[in-house]
N, C-alpha and C positions, 0 to 999 in steps of 0.2 A: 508490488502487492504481496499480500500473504499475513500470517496470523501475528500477531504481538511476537515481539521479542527474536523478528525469523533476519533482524538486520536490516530493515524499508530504510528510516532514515539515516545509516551509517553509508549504504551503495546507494539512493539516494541525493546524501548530499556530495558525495565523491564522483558521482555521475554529472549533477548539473555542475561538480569544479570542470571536470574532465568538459563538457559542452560548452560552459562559459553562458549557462542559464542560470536562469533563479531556480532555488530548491525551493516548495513549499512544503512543509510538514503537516499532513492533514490532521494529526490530532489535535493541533493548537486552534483548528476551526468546529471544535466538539463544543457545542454551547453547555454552560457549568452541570445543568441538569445531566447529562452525559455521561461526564465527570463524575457526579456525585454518583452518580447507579452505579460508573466501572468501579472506582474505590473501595465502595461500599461491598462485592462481588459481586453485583446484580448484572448476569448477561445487557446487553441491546436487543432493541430488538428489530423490526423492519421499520415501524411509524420511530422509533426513538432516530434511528438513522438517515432519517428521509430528509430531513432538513440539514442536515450536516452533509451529503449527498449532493444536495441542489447548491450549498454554499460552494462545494469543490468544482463542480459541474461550470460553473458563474466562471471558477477562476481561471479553469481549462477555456472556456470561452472566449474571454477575455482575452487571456494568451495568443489564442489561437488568431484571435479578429486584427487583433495585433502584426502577426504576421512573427511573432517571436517562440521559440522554443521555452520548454518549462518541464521541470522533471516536480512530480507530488508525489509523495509517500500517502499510500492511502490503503488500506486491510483490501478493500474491492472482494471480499469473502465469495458472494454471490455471482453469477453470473449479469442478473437484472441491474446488482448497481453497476457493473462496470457496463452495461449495454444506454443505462444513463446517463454515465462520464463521456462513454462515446461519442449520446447525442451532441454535447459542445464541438467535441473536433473526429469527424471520421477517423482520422488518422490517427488515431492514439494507441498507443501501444503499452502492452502490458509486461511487466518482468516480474513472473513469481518467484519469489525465493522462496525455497521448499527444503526441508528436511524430517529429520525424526522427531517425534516427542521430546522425548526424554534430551535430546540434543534444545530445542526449542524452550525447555521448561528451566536448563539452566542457563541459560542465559537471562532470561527472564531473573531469576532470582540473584544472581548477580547483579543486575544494574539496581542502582538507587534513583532517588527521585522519580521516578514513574507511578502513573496513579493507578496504572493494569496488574490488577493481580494474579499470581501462578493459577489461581483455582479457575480463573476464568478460560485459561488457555483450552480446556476442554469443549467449550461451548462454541470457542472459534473454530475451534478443525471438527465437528458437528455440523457447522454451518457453511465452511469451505466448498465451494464447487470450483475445483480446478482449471485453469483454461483448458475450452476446446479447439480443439482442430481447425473451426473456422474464426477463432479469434487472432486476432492479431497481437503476437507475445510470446514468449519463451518462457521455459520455465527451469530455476537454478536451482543446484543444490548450495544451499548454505554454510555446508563446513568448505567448501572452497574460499581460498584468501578474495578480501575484498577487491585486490586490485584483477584478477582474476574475473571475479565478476563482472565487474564494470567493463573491463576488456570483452567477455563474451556479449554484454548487451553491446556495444559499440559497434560488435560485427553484425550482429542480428541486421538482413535485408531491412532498406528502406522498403514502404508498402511500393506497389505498383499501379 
């Protein structure tokens, strides 16, 4: 979890090689209208994300009924949506990758093909509520090497 550009799907999809799960990438499950608001620079907002929410929720569920492992890159900004995500599997766990603006903003503007633009990143960390205490997740700093990361979520406790 964490804001555009903070590295979701690079640790991510390095995490589900490392488990031998599927990665899913949540913004590929952002219906076009979505799209067209981020592009355009127009924030999201709670009702624009609620269906895009419910679609990743389905897929943790799924997973979960399954009885299979699944790593999703998903913003999870709020508290309530990840308390939604959770609904599908109690057990789910959260890995923020956190850093500074200005660390955040270029990366952002280094990558191409992305439809998230820089001016948006403000409105993300606005609406960021960090994990708590009794959430289940850890939270990284993002100028650590990726392999790094993935090795700290690796240790993170199984729940109990």
């Amino acid at each position: 979890m964490g804001v555009s550009g903070c590295g979701k799907s690079e640790i991510g999809s390095r995490l589900a090689t490392e488990l031998g799960v599927p990665f899913l990438e949540g913004d590929t499950f952002h219906p076009a209208e979505n799209v067209a608001k981020m592009s355009a620079g127009v924030p999201l907002n709670d009702d624009d994300r609620a269906g895009w929410l419910l679609t990743l929720q389905a897929k943790i569920r799924e997973a979960a009924q399954r009885g299979e492992g699944l790593v999703l890159s998903c913003s999870s900004l709020k508290r309530r949506y990840r308390d939604l995500l959770r609904q599908a599997d109690p057990e789910l766990r959260f890995a923020h990758l956190d850093g500074e603006r200005a660390v955040i903003e270029s990366r952002m503007q280094a990558r191409t093909g992305h439809y998230m633009p820089t001016s948006l990143l403000d409105s993300q960390l606005r609406d960021l509520e960090p994990l708590q205490s009794d959430e289940s997740g850890l939270r990284l700093d993002l100028t650590q090497p990726p392999s790094e990361l993935v090795s700290q979520i690796l240790k993170y406790p199984e729940p109990q």
